[in-house]
PQR file with spaces between the fields and no chain letter, atoms N, CA, C, O and H, PARSE charges and radii, in Angstrom:
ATOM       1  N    UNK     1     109.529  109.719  106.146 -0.4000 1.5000
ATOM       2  CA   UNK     1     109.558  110.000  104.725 -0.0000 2.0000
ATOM       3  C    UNK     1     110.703  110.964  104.406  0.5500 1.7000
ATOM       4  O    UNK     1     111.541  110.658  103.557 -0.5500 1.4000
ATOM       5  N    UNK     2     110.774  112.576  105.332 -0.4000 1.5000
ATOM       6  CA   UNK     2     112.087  112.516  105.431 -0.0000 2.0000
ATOM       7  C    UNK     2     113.339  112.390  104.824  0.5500 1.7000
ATOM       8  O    UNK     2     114.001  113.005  103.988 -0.5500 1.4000
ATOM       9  H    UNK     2     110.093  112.824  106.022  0.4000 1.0000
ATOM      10  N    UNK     3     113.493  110.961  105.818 -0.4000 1.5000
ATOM      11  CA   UNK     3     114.872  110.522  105.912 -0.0000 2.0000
ATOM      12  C    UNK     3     115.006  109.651  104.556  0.5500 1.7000
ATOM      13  O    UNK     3     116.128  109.226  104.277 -0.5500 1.4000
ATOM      14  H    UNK     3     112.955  110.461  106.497  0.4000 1.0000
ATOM      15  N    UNK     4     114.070  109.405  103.818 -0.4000 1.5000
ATOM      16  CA   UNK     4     114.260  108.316  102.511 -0.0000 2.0000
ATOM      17  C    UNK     4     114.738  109.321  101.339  0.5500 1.7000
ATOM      18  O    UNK     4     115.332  108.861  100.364 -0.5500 1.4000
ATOM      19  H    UNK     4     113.160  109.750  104.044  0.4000 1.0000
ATOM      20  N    UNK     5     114.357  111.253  101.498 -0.4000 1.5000
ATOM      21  CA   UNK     5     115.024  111.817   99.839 -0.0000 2.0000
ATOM      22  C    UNK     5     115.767  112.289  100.352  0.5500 1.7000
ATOM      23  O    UNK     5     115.780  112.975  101.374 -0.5500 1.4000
ATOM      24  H    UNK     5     113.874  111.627  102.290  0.4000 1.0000
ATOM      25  N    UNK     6     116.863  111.798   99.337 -0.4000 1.5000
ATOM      26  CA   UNK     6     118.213  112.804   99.875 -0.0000 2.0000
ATOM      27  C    UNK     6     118.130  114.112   99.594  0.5500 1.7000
ATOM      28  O    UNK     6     119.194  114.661   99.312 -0.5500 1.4000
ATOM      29  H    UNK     6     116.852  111.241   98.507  0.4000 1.0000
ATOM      30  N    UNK     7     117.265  114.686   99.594 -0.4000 1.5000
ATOM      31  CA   UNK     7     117.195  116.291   99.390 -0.0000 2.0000
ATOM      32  C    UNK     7     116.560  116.953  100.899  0.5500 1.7000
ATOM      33  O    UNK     7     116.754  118.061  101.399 -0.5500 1.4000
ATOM      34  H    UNK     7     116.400  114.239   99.823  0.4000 1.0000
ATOM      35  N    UNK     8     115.725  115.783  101.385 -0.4000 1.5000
ATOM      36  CA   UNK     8     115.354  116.407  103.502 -0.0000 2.0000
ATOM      37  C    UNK     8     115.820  115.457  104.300  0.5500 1.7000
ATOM      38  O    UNK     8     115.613  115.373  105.511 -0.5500 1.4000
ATOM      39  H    UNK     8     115.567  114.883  100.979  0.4000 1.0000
ATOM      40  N    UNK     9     116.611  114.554  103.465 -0.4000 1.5000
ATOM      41  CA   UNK     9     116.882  113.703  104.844 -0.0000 2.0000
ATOM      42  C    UNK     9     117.813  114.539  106.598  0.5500 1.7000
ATOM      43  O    UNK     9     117.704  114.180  107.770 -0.5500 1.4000
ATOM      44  H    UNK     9     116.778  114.623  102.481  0.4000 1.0000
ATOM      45  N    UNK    10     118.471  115.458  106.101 -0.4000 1.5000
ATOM      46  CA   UNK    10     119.294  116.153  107.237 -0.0000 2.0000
ATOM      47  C    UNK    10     118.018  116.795  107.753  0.5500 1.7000
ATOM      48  O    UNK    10     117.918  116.736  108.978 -0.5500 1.4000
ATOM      49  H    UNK    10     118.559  115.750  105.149  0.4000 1.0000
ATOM      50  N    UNK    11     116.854  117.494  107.012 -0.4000 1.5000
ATOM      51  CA   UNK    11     115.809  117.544  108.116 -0.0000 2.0000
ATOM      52  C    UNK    11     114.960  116.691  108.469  0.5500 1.7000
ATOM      53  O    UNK    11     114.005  117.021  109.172 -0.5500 1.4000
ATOM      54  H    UNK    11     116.936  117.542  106.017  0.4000 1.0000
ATOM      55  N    UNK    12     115.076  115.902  108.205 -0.4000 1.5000
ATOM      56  CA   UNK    12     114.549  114.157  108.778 -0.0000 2.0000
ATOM      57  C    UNK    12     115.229  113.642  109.939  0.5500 1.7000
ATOM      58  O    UNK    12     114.666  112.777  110.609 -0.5500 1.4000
ATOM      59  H    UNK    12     115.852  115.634  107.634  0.4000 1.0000
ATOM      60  N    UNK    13     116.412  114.084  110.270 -0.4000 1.5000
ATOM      61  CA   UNK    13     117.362  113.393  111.154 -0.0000 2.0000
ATOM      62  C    UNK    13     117.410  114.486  112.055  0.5500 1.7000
ATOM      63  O    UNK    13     117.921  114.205  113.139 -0.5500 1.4000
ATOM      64  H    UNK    13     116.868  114.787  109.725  0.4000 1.0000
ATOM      65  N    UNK    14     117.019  115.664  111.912 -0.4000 1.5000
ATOM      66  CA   UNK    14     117.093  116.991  113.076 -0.0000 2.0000
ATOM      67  C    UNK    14     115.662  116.792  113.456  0.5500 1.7000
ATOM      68  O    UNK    14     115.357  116.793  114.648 -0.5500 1.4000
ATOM      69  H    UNK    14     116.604  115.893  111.032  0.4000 1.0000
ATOM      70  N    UNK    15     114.713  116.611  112.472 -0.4000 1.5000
ATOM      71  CA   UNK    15     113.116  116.392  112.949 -0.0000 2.0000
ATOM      72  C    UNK    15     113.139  115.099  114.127  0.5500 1.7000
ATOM      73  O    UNK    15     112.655  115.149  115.258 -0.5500 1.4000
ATOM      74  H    UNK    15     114.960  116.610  111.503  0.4000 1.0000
ATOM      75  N    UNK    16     113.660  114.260  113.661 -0.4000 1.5000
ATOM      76  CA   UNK    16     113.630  112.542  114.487 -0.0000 2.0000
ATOM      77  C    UNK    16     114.205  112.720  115.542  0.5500 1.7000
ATOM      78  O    UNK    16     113.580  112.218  116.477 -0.5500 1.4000
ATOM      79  H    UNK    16     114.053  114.219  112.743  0.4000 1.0000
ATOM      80  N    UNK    17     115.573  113.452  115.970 -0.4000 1.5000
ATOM      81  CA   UNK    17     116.239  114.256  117.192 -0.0000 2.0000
ATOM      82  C    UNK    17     114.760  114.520  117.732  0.5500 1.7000
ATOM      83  O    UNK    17     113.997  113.750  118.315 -0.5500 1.4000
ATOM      84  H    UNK    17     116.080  113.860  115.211  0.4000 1.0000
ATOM      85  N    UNK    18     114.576  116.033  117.302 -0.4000 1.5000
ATOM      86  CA   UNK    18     114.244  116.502  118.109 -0.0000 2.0000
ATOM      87  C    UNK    18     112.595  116.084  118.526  0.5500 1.7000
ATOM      88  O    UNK    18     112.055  116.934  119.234 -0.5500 1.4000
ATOM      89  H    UNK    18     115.196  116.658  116.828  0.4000 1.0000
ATOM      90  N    UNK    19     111.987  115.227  118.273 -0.4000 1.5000
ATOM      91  CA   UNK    19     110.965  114.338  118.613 -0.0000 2.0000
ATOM      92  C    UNK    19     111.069  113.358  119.743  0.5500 1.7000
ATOM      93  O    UNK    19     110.418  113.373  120.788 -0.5500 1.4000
ATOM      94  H    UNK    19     112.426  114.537  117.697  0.4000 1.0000
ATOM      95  N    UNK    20     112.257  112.256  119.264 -0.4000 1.5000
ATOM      96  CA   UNK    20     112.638  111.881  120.268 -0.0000 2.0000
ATOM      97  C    UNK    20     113.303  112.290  121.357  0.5500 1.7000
ATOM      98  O    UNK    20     113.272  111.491  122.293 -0.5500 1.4000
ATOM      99  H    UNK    20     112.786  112.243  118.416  0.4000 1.0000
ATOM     100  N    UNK    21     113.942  113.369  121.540 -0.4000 1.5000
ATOM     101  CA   UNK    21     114.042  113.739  122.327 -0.0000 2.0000
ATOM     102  C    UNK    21     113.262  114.822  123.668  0.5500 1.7000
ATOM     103  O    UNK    21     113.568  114.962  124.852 -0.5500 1.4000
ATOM     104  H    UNK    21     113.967  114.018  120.779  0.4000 1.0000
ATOM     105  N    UNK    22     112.414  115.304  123.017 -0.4000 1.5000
ATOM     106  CA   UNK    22     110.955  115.614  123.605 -0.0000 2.0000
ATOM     107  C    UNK    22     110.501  114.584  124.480  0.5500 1.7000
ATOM     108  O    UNK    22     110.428  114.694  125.704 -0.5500 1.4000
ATOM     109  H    UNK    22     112.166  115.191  122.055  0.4000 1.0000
ATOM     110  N    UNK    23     110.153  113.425  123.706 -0.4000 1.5000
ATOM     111  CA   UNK    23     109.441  112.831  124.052 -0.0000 2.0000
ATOM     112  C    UNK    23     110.315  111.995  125.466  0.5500 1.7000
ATOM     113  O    UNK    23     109.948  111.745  126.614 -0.5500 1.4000
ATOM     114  H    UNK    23     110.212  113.335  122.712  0.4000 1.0000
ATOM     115  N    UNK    24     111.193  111.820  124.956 -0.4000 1.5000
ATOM     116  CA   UNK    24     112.502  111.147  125.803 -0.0000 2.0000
ATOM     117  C    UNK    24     112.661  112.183  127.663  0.5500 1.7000
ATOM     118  O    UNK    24     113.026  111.596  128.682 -0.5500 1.4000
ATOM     119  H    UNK    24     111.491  112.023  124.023  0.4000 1.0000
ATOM     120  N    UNK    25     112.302  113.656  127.641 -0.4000 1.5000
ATOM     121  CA   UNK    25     112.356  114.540  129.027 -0.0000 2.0000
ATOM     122  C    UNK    25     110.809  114.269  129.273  0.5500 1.7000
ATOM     123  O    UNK    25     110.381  114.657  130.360 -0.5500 1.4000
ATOM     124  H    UNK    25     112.006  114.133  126.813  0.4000 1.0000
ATOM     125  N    UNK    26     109.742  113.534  128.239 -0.4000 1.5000
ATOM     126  CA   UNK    26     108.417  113.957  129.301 -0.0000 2.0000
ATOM     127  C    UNK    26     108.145  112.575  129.389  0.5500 1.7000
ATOM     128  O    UNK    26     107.099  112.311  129.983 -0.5500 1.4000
ATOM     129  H    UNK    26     110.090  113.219  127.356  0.4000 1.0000
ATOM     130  N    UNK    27     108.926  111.437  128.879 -0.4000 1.5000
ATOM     131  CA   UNK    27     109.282  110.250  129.894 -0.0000 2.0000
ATOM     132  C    UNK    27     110.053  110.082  131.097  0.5500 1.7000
ATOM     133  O    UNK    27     109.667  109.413  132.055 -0.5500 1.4000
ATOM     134  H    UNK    27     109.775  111.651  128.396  0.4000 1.0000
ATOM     135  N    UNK    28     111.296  110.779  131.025 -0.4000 1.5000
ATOM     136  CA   UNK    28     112.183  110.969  131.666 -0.0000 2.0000
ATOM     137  C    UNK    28     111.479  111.719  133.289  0.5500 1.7000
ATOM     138  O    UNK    28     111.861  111.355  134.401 -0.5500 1.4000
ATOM     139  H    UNK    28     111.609  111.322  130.246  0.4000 1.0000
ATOM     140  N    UNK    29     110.461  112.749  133.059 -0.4000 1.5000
ATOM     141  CA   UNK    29     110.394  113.894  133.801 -0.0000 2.0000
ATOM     142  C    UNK    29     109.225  112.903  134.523  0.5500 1.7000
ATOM     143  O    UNK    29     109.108  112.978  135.747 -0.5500 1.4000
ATOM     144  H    UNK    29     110.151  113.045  132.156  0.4000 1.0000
ATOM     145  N    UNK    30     108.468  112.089  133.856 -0.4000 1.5000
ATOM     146  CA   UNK    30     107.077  111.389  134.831 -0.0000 2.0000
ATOM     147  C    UNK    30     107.823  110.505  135.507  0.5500 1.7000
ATOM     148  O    UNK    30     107.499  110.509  136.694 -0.5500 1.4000
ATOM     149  H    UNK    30     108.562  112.028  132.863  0.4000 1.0000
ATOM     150  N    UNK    31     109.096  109.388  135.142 -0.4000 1.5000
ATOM     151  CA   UNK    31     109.831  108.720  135.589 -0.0000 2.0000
ATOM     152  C    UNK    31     110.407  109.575  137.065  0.5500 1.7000
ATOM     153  O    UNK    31     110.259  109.145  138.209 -0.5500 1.4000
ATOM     154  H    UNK    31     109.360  109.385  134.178  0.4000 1.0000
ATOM     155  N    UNK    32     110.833  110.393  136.827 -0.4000 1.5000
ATOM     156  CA   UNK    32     110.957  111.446  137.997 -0.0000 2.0000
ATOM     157  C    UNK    32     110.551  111.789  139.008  0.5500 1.7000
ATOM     158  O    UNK    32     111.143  112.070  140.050 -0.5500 1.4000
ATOM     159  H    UNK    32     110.953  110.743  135.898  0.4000 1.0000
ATOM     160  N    UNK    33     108.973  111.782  138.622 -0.4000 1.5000
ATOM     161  CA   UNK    33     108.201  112.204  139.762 -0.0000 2.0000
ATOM     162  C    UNK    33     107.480  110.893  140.167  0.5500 1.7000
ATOM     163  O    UNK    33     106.791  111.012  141.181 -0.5500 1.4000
ATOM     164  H    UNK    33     108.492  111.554  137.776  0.4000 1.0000
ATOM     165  N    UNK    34     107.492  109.792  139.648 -0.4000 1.5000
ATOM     166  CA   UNK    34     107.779  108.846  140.330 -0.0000 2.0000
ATOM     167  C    UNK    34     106.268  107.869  139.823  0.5500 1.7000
ATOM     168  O    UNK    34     105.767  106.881  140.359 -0.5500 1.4000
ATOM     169  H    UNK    34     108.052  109.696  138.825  0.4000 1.0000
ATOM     170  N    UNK    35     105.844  108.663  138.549 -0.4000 1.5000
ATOM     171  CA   UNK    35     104.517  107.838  137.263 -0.0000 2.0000
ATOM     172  C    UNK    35     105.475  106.648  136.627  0.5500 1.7000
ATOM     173  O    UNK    35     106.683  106.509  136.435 -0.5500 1.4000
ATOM     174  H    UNK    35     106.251  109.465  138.114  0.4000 1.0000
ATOM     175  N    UNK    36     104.443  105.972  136.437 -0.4000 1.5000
ATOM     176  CA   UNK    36     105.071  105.067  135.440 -0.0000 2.0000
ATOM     177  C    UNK    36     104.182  104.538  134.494  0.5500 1.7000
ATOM     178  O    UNK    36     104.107  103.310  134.507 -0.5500 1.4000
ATOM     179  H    UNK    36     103.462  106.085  136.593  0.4000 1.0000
ATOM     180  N    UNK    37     103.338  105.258  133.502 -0.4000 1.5000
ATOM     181  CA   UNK    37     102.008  105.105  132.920 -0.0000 2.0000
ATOM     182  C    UNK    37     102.154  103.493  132.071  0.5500 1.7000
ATOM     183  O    UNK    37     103.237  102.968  131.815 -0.5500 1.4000
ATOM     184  H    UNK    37     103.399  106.256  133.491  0.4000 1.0000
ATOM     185  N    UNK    38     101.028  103.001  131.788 -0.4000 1.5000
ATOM     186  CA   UNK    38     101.585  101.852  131.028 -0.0000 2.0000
ATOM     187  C    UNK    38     100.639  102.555  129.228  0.5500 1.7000
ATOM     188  O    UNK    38      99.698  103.279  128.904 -0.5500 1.4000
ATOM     189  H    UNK    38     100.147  103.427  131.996  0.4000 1.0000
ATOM     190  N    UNK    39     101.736  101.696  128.577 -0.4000 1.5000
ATOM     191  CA   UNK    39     101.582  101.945  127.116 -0.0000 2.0000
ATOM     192  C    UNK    39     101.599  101.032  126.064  0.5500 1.7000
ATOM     193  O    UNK    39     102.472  100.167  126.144 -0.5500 1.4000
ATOM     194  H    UNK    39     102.501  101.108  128.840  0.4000 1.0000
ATOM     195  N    UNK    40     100.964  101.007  125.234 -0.4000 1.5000
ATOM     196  CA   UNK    40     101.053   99.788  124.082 -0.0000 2.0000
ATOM     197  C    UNK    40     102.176  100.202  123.240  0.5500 1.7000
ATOM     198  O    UNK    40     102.026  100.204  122.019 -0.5500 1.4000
ATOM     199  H    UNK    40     100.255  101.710  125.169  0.4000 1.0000
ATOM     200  N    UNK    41     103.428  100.597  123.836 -0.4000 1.5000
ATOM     201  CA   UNK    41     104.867  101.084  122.876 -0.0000 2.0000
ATOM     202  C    UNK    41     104.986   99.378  122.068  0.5500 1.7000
ATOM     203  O    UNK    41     105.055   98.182  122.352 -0.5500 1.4000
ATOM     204  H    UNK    41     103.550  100.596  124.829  0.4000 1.0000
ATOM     205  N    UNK    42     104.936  100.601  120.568 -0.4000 1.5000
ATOM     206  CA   UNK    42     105.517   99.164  119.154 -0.0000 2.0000
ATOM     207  C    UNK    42     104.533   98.388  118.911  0.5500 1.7000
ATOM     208  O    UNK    42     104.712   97.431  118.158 -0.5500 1.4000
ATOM     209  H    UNK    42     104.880  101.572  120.337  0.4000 1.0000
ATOM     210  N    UNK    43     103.245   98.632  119.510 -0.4000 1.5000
ATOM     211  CA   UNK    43     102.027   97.574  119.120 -0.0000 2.0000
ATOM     212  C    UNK    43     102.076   96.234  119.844  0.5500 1.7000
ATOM     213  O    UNK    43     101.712   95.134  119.430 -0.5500 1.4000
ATOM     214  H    UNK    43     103.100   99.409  120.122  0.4000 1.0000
ATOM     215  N    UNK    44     102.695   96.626  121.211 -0.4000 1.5000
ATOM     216  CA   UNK    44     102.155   95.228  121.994 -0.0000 2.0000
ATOM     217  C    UNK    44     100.885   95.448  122.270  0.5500 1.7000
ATOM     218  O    UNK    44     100.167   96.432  122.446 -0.5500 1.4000
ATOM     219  H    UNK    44     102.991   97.520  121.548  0.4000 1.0000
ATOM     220  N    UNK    45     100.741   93.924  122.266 -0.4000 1.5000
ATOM     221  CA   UNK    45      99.105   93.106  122.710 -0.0000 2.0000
ATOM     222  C    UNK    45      98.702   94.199  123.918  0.5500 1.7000
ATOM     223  O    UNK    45      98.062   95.249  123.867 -0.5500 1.4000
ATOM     224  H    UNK    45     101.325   93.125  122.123  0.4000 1.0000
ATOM     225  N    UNK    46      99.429   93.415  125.151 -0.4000 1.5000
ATOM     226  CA   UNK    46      99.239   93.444  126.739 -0.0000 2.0000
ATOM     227  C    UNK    46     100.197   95.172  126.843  0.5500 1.7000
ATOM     228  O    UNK    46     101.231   95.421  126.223 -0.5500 1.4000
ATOM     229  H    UNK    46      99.949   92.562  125.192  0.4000 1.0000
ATOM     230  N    UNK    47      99.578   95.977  127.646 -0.4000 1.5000
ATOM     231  CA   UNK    47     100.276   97.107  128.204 -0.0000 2.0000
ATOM     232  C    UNK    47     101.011   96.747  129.048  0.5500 1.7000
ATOM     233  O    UNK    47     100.738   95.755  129.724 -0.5500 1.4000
ATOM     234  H    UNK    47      98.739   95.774  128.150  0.4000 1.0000
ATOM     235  N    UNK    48     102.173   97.482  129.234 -0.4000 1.5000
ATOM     236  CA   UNK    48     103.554   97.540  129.892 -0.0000 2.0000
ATOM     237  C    UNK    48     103.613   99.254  130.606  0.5500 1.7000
ATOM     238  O    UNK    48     102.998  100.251  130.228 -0.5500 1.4000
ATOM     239  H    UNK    48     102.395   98.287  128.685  0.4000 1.0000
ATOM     240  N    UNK    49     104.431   99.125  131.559 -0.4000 1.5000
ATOM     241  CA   UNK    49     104.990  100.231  132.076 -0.0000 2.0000
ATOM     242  C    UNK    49     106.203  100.654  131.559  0.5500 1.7000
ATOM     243  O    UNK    49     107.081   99.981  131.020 -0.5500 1.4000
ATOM     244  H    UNK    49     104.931   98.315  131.866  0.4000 1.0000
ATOM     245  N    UNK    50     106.153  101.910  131.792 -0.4000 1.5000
ATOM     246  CA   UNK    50     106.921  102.715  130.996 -0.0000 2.0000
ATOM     247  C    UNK    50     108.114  102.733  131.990  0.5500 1.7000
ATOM     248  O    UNK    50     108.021  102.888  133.208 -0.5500 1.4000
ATOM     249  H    UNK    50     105.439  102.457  132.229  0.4000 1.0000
ATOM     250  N    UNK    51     108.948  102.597  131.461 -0.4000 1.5000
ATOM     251  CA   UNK    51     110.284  102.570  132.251 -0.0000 2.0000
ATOM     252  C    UNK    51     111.775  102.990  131.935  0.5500 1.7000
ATOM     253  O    UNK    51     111.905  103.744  130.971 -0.5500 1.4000
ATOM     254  H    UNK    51     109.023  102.471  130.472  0.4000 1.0000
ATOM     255  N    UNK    52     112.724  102.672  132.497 -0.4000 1.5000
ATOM     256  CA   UNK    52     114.264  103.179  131.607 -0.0000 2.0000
ATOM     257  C    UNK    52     114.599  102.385  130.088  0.5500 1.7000
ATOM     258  O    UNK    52     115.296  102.757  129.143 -0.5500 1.4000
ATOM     259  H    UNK    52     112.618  102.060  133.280  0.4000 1.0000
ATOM     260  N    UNK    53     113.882  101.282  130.270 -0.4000 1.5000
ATOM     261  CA   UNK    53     114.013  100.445  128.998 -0.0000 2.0000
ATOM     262  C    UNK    53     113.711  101.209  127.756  0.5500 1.7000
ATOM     263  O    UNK    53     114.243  101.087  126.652 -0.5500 1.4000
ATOM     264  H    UNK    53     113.316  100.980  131.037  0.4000 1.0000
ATOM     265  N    UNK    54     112.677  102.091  128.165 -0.4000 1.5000
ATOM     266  CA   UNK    54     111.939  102.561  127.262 -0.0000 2.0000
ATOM     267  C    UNK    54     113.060  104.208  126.680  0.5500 1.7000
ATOM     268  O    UNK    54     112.856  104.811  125.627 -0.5500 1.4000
ATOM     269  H    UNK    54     112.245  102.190  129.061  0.4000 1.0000
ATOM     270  N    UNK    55     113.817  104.459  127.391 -0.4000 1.5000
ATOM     271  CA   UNK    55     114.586  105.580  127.924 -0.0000 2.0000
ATOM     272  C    UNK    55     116.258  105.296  126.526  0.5500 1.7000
ATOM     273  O    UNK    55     116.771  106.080  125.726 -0.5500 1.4000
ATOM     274  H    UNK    55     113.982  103.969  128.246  0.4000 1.0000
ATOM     275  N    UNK    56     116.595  103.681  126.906 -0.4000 1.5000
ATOM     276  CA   UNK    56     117.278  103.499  126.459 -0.0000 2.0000
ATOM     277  C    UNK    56     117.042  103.278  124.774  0.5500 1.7000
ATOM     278  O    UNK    56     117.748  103.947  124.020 -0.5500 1.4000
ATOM     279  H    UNK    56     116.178  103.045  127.555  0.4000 1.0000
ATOM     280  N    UNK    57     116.214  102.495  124.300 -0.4000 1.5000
ATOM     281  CA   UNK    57     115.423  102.363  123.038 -0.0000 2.0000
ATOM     282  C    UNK    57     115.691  103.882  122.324  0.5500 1.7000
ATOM     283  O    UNK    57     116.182  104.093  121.216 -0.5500 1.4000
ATOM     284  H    UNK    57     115.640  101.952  124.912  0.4000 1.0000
ATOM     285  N    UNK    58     115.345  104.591  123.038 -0.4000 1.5000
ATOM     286  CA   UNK    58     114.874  106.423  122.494 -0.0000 2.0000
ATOM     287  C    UNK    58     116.577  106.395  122.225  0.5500 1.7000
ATOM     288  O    UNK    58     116.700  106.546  121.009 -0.5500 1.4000
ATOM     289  H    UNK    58     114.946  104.420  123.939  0.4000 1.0000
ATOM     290  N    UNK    59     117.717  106.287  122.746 -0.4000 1.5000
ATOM     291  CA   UNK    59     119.135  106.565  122.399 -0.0000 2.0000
ATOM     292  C    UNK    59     119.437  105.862  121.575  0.5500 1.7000
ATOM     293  O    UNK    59     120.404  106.163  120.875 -0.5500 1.4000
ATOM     294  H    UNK    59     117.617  106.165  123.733  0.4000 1.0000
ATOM     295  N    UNK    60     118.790  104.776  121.372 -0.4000 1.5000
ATOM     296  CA   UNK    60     119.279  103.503  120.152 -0.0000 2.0000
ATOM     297  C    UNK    60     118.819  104.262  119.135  0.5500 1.7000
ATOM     298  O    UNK    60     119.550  104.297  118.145 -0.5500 1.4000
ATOM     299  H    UNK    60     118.005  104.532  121.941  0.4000 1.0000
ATOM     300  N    UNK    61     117.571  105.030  119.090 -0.4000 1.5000
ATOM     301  CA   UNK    61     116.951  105.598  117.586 -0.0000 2.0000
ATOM     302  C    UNK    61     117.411  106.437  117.484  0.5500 1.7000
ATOM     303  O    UNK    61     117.373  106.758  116.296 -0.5500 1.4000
ATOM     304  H    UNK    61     116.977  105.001  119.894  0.4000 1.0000
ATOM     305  N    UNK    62     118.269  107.618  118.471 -0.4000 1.5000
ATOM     306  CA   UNK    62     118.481  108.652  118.221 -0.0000 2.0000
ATOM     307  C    UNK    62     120.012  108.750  117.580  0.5500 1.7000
ATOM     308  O    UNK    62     120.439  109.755  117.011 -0.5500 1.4000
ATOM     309  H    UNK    62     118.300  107.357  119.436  0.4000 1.0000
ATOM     310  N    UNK    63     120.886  107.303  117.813 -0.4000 1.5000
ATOM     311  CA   UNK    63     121.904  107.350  116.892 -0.0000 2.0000
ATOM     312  C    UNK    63     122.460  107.526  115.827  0.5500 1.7000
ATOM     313  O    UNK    63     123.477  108.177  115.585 -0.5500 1.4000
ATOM     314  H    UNK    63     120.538  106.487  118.276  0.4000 1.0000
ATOM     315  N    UNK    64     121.289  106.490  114.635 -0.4000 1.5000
ATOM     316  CA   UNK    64     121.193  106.862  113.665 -0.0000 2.0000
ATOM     317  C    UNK    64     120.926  108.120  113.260  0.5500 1.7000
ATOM     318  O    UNK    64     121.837  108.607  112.590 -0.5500 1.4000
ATOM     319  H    UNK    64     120.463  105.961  114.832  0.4000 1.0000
ATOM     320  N    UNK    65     119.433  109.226  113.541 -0.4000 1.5000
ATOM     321  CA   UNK    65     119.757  109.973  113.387 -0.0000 2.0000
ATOM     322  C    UNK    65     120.573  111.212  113.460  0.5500 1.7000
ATOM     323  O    UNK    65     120.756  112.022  112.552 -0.5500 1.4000
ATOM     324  H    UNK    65     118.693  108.831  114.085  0.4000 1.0000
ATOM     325  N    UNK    66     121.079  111.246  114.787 -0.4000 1.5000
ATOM     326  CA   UNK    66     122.073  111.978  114.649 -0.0000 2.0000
ATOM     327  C    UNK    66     123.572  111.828  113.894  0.5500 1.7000
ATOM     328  O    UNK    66     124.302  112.818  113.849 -0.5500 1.4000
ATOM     329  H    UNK    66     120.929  110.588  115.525  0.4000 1.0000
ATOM     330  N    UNK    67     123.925  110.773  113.406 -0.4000 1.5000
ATOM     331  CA   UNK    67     124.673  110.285  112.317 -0.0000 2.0000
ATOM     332  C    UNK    67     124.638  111.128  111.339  0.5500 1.7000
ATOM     333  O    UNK    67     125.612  111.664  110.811 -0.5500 1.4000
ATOM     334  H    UNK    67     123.332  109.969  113.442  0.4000 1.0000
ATOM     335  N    UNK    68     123.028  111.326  110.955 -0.4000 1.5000
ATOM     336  CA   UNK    68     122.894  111.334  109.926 -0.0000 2.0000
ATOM     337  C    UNK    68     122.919  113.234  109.860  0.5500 1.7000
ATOM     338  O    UNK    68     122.982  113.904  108.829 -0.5500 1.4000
ATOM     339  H    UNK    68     122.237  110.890  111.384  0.4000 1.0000
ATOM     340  N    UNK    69     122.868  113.599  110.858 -0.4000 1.5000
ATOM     341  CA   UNK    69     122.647  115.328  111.018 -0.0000 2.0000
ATOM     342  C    UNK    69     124.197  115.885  111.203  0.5500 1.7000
ATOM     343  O    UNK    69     124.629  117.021  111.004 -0.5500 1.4000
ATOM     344  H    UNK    69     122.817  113.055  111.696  0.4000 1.0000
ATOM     345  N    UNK    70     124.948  114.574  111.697 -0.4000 1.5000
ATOM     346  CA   UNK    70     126.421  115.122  111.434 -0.0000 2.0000
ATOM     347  C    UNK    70     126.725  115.356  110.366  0.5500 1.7000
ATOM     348  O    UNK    70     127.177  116.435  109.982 -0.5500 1.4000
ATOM     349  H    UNK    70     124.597  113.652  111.858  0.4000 1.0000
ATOM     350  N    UNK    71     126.452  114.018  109.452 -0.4000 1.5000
ATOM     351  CA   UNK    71     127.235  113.701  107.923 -0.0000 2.0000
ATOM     352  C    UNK    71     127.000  114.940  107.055  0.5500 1.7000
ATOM     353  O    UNK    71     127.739  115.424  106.197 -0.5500 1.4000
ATOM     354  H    UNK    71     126.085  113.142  109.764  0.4000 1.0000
ATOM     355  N    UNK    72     125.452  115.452  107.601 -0.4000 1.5000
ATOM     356  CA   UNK    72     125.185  116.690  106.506 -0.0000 2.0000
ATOM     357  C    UNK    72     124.215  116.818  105.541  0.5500 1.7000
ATOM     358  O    UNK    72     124.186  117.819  104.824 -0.5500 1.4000
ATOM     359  H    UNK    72     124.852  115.058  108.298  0.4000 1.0000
């Protein structure tokens, strides 16, 4: 909601950072130690394991917002 008024969207795009990116080291960090939990990520049916796929997705979203925390 946010990111839709242009009056918080720059804290919409520092909020969305820094979420995904949280979330992105305590995937990163179970990936590490060598978990791989499975999750219904996006509302699949069948659970999946959590993996780098999931790692890369988090940089695809985090583009836009950080775009958007440059622009201002």
């Amino acid at each position: 909601i946010l990111l839709l008024v242009p009056a918080t969207d720059w804290w919409g795009g520092v909020l969305a950072l820094c979420l995904l990116a949280a979330f992105s080291v305590a995937v990163a960090v179970s990936l590490d130690q060598g978990r791989a939990p499975t999750c219904h990520c996006f509302g699949r049916i069948a659970p999946a394991k959590v993996g780098a796929p999931l790692l890369v997705r988090n940089v695809a979203l985090a583009v836009p917002a950080l775009l958007i925390v440059i622009a201002g």
